[in-house]
C-alpha positions as CSV (number, residue, x, y, z in Angstrom):
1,X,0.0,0.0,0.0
2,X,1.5,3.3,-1.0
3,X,1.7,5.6,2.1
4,X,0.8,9.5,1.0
5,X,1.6,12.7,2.9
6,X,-1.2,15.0,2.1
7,X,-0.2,18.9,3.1
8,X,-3.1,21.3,3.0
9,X,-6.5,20.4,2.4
10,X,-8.8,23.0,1.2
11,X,-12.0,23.3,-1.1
12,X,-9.3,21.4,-4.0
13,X,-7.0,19.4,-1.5
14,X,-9.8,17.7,1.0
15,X,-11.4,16.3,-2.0
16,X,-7.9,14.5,-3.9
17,X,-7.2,13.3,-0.1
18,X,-10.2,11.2,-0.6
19,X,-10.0,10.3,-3.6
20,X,-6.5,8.7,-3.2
21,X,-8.0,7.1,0.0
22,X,-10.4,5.5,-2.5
23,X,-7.7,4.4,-4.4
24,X,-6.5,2.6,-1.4
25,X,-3.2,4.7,-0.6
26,X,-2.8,5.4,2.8
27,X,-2.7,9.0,3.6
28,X,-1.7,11.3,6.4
29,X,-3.0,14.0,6.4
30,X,-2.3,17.9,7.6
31,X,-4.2,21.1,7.7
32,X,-4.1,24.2,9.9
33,X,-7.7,24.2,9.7
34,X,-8.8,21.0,12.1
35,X,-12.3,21.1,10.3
36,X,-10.7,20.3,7.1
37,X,-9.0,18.0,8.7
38,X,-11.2,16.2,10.7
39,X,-13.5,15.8,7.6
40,X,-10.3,14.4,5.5
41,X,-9.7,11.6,8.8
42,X,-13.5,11.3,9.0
43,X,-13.1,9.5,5.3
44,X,-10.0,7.3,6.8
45,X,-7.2,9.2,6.6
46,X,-4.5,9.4,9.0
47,X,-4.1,12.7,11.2
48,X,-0.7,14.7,11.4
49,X,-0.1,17.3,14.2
50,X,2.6,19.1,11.6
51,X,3.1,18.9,8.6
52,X,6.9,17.1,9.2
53,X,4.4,14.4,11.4
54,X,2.5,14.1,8.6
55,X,5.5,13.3,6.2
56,X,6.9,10.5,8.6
57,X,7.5,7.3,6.6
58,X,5.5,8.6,3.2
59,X,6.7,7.2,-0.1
60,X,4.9,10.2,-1.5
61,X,4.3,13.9,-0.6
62,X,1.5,15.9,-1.9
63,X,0.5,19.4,-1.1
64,X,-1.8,21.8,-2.1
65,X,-1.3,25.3,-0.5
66,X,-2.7,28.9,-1.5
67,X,0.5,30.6,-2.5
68,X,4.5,29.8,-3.3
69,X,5.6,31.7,0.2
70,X,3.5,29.0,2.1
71,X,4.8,26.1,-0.1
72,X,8.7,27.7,0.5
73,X,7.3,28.1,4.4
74,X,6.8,23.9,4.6
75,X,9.4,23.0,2.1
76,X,12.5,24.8,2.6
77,X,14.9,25.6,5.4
78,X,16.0,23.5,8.4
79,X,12.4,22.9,9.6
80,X,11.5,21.7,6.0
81,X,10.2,18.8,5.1
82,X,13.0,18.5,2.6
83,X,15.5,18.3,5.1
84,X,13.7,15.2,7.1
85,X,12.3,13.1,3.9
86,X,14.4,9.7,2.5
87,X,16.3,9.9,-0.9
88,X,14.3,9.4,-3.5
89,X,11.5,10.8,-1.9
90,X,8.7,11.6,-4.6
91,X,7.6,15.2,-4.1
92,X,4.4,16.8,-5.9
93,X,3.2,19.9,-5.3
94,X,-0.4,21.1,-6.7
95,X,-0.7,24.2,-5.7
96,X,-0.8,27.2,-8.2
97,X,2.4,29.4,-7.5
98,X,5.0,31.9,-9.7
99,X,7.3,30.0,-11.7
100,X,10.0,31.0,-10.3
101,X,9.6,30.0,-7.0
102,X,8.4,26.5,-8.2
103,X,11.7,26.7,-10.2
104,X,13.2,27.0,-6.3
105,X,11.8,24.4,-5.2
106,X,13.1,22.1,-7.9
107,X,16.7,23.2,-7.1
108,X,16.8,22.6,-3.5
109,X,15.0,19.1,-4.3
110,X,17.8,18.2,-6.4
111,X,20.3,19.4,-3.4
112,X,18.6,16.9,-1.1
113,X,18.4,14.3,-3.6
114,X,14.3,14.4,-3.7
115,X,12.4,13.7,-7.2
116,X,9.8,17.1,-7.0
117,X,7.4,18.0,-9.9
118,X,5.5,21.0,-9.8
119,X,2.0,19.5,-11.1
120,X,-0.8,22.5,-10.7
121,X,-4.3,20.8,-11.9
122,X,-7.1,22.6,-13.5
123,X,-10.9,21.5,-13.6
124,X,-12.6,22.9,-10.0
125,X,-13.7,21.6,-6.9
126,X,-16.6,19.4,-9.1
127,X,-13.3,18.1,-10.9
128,X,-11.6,17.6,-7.7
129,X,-14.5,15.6,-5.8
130,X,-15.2,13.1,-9.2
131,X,-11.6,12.4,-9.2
132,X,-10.7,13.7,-13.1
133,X,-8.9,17.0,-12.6
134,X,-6.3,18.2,-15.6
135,X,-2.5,17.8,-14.2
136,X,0.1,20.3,-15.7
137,X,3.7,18.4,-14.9
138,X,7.3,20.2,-14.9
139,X,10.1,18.7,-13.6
140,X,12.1,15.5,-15.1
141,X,10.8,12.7,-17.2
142,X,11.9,10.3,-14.6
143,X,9.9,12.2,-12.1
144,X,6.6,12.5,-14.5
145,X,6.5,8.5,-15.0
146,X,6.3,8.0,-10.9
147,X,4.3,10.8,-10.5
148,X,1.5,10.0,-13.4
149,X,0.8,6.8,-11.6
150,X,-0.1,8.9,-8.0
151,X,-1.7,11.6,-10.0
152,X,-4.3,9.0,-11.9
153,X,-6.3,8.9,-9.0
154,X,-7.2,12.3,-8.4
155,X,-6.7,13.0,-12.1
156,X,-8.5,11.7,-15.5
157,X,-5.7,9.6,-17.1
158,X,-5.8,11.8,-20.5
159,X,-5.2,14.9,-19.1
160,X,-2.2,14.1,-17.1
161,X,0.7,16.5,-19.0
162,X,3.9,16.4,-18.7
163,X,4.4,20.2,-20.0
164,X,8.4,20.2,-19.8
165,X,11.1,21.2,-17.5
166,X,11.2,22.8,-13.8
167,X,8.2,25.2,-13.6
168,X,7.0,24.1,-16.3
169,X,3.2,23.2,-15.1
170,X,3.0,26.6,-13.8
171,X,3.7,28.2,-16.7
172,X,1.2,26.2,-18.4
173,X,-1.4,26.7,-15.9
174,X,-0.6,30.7,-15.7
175,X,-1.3,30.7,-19.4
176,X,-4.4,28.1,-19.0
177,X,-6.0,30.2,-16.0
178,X,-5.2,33.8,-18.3
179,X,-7.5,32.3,-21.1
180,X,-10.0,30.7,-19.0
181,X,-10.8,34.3,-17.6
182,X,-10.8,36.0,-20.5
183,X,-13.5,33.8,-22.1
184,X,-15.4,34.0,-18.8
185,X,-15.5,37.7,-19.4
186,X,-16.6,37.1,-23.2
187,X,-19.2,34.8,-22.1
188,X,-20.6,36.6,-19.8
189,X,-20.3,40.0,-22.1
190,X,-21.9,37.6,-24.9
191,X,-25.2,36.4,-23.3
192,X,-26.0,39.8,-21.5
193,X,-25.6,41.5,-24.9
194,X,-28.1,38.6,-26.2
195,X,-30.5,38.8,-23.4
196,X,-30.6,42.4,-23.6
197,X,-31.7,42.0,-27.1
198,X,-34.9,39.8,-26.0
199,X,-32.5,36.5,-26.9
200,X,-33.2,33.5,-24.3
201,X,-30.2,32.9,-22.3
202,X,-30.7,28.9,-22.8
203,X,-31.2,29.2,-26.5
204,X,-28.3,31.6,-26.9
205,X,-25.9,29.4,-25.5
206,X,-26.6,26.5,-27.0
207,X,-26.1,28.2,-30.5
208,X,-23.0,29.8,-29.1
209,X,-21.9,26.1,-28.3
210,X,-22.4,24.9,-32.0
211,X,-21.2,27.6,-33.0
212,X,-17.4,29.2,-33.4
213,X,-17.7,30.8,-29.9
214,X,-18.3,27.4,-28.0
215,X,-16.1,27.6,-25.1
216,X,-15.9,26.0,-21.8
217,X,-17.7,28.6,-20.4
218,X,-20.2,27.6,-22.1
219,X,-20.4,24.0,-21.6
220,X,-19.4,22.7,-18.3
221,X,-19.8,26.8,-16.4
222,X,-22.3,28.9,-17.7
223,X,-22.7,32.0,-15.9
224,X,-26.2,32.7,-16.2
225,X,-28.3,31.4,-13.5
226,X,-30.2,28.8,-14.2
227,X,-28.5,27.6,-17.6
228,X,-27.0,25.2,-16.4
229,X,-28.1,22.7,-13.6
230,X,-24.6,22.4,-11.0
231,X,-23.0,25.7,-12.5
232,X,-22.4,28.5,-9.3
233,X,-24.2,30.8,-11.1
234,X,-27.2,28.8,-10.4
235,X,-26.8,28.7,-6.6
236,X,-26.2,32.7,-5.9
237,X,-22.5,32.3,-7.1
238,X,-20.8,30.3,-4.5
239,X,-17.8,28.5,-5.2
240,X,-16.7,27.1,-7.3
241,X,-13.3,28.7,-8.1
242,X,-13.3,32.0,-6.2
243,X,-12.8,35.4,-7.7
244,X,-10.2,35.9,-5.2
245,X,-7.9,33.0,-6.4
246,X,-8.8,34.2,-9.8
247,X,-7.1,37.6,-9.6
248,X,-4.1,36.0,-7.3
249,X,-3.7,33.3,-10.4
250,X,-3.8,36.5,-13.3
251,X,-1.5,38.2,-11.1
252,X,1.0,35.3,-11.7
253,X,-0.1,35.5,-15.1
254,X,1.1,38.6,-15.6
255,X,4.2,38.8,-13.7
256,X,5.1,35.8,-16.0
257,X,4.0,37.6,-19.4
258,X,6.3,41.0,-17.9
259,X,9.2,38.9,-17.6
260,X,8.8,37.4,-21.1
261,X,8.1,40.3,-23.0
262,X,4.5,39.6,-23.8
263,X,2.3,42.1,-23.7
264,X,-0.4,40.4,-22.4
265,X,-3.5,43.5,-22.9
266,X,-6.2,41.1,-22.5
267,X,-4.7,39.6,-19.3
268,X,-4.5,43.0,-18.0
269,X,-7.7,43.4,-18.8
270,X,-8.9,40.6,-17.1
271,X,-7.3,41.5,-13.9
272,X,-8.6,44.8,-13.5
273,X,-12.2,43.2,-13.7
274,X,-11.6,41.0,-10.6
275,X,-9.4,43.2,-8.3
276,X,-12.4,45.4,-9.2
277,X,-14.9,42.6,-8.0
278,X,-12.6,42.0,-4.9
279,X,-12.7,46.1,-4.5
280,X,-16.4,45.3,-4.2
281,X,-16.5,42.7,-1.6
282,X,-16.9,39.4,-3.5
283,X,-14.1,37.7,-3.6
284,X,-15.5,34.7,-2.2
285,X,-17.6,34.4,-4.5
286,X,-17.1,31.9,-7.9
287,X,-15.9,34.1,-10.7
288,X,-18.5,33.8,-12.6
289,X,-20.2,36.5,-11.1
290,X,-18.6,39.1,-13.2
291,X,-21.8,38.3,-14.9
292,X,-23.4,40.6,-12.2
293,X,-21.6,43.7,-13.0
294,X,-22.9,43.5,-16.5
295,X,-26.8,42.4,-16.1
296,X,-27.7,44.7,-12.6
297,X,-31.2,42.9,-12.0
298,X,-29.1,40.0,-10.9
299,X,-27.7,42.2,-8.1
């Protein structure tokens, strides 16, 4: 049985910690939060007091964290969990952080000998809970083919990528999460304008979706209430992905697109459309409610 270390286990984390319980791994778990944590045990995993407890005897590490300064916070330095884990050791972190740092992280794996990938996933919490999230990979080939086989049960087995070298799934996912807001936006521009017009919002999108705009927007997310049976928009806007981890991930976006020389106008764009909807108090709410600052009888 493999033996997982599962580090922070959020709306995305709580949900891949029980699906790799279902896949019969045993997993200790860790979270500051003992709700989260005591729901993640309450399926059969394992509670850790720390998260060096929690890595005790794993043959895998996992975590899944809001930001690189809390993944550098449990990785690095002589309270690390790199400096207490076995050669070998197979480290994956999920969480969505600048490439730069994930590049870090990569170095000072190699220093302690430590296979690490950087593998940030895409698909939601729905993704998360049925087990068939998207996984962007960076790190070595070596790493990807002992990682794949952990990652296949949180993950759907065809969307498991290895997108190239250190930092390489963050840059993918950046550029992934970039687009993904910008054809929110459009969406949600797209419909209002219809509806506006006298266009039903059901009809419109389903001729959108045979149609050259068809989008994922459109088919697994719509944002106009009622659309779409499961989609946030349909229950008041509740997560889902939140619009706050929507501006932190374009932020990285375009940090990244600065240091490449891309001039990235619609990412900037996109940005200044949910800093905005933080700058009006819903930023925990799913980012599909920029529909709501177009259509105001929704408000």
């Amino acid at each position: 049985m493999r033996k997982v270390a599962f580090i922070g286990l959020g709306n995305m984390g709580g949900p891949m910690a029980k699906n790799l319980l279902r896949a019969g791994c045993m997993v200790t778990a860790f979270d500051l939060s003992d709700a989260a944590l005591s729901d993640v045990a309450s399926a059969g995993a394992i509670r850790a007091e720390s998260a060096q407890g929690a890595v005790e005897g794993a043959d895998v590490v996992l975590s899944m964290l809001p930001a690189g300064k809390h993944v550098k916070a449990v990785m690095l330095g002589d309270d690390g969990i790199f400096a207490r884990l076995p050669v070998g050791t197979l480290v994956l972190d999920a969480s969505t952080i600048d490439a730069a740092t994930a590049r870090e992280l990569h170095e000072a794996a190699r220093l302690s000998q430590l296979a690490f990938m950087d593998t940030p996933v895409s698909g939601g919490v729905a993704a998360a809970q049925a087990g068939t999230l998207a996984f962007m990979c960076g790190g070595t080939p070596e790493a990807f083919a002992r990682a794949k086989d952990v990652l296949k049960a949180m993950g759907n087995e065809e969307k498991i990528f290895h997108a190239g070298p250190d930092g390489a799934g963050q840059v993918a996912k950046a550029a992934n999460n970039m687009l993904l807001a910008i054809h929110m936006i459009g969406t949600c521009e797209a419909l209002a304008m219809g509806a506006a017009n006298g266009l039903d919002p059901s009809v419109q999108s389903e001729i959108m979706k045979a149609s050259s705009g068809n989008n994922w927007s459109l088919q697994v997310y719509n944002p106009w209430p009622g659309v779409l049976a499961g989609a946030p928009a349909g229950n008041d806007y509740k997560p889902g992905f939140m619009v706050d981890l929507m501006a932190k991930d374009l932020g990285l976006a375009i940090e990244l697109a600065d240091q490449s020389a891309v001039n990235a106008a619609f990412g900037r764009q996109a940005h200044a459309v949910y800093t905005a909807l933080q700058d009006e108090g819903l930023g925990g709410d799913d980012f599909s409610i920029v529909m709501r600052s177009l259509v105001k009888t929704f408000s």
